[in-house]
N, C-alpha and C positions, 0 to 999 in steps of 0.2 A: 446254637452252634451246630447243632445236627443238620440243617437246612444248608449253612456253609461249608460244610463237609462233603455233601451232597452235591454242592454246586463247583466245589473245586475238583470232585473224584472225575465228574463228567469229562470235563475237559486234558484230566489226565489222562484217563482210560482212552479214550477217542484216539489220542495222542500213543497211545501205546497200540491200539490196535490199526492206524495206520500206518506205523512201523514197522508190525510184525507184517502186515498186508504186501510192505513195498519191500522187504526183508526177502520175500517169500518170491514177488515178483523177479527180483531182481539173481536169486539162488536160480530159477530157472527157466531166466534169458541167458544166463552167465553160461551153465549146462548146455544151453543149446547153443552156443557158442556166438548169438547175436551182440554180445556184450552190455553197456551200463545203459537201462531203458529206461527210467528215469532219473536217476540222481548220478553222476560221473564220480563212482567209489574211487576209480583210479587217481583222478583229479584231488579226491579230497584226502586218499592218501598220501599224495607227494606233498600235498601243503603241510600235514601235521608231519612230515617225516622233515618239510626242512626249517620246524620252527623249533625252539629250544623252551626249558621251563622260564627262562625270564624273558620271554618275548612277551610284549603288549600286551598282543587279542589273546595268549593262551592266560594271563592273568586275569583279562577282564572276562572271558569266559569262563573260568575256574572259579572268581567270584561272586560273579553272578547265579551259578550253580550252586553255592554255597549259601549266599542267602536265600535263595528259594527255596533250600532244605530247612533253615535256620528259622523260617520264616513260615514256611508248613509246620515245625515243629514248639514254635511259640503257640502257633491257635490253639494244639492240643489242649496248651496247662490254662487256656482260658476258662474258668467254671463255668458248668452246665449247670441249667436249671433243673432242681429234680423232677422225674419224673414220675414220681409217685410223691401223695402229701399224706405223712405218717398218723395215723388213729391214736388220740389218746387214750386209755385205760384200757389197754393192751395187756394182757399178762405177761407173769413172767416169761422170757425168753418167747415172746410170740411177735411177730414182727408183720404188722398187721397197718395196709396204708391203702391209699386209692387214688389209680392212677387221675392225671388231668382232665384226660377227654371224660372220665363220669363224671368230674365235677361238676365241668361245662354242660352236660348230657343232662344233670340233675337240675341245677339251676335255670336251665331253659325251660324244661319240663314243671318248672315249679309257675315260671314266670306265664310260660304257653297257656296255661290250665286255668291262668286268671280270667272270668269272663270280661271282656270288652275287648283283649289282646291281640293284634291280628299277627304280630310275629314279634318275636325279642329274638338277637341275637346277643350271645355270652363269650366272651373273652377272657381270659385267666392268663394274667403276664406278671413273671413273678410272684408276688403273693397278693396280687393284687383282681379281684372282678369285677370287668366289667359289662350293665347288662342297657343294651341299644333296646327299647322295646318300641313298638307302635300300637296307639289302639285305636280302635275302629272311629270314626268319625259319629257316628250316631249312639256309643256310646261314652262317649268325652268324657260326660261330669263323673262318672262313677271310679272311674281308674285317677289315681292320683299317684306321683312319685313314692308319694311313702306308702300305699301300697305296694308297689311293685317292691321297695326294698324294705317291707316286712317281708312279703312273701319269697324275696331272696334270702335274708337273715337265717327266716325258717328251714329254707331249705341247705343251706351251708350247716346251720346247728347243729342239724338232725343226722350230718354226717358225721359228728364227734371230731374234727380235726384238732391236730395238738395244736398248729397254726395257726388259726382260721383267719383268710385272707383278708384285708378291708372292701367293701363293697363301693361301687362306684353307680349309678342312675342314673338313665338318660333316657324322659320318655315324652317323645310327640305323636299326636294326633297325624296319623294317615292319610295321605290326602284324598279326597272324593274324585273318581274315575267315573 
């Protein structure tokens, strides 16, 4: 949700600050007596001055303003993913969790460390990891899947999560360059 938040601010903000831009231009061509230098304010205040509240365009554009409020403010109540995953045997009153990216950070670091390994990448979506790993091609027979998700297991465990996510494995041989 945080990424669609992100990617709709842009395009508002942009939207606001070429407003204030042409806002600004327009305050002083007006001072300087050249008049409307790009948008014809005067034009577009005779139009809203001779339309009424039940005319057509001021409903369909009253509505359409309205759902795009209605409509920004459904994404809010959409749940987020937390972003910390809470430690179990925590004391009392101690609120003790660890964000995502160490998890990812951990479990790479666990999977990276295995000799044969030339790269794993880790993904945590949901409660759910998963670990893309490659190993070296001259070391093939030694790495097998369930090594790699012992070596993940271990390292999820040793973080005490109340949760602890399901693991997912996916590991090919490298190709020879």
């Amino acid at each position: 949700m945080k990424q669609v938040n992100r990617l709709l601010a842009i395009p508002i903000s942009l939207g606001f600050v070429f407003l204030a831009v042409l806002v600004v231009v327009e305050l002083i061509a007006e001072r300087a007596g050249a008049g409307p230098v790009i948008v014809n304010w005067h034009g577009m205040y005779d139009w809203m001055g001779s339309r009424t509240w039940d005319s057509t365009s001021v409903r369909i554009i009253g509505g359409l303003c309205a759902l795009g409020g209605l409509l920004l403010l459904a994404l809010q109540f959409i749940p987020r993913k937390p972003e910390r995953l809470r430690v179990r045997d925590a004391g009392d009153g101690i609120d003790a969790a660890i964000d995502r990216r160490s998890v990812v950070r951990t479990v790479q670091q666990a999977v990276g460390d295995l000799d044969g390994i030339s790269r794993a990448r880790v993904a945590l979506r949901g409660n759910k990891v998963t670990v893309d790993a490659r190993r070296r091609a001259e070391a093939a027979e030694g790495i097998t899947t369930q090594t790699v998700a012992d070596a993940t297991h271990r390292a999820v465990d040793d973080l005490h999560l109340r949760r602890p996510p399901r693991i997912t494995v996916k590991l090919d041989t490298a190709k020879e360059r």
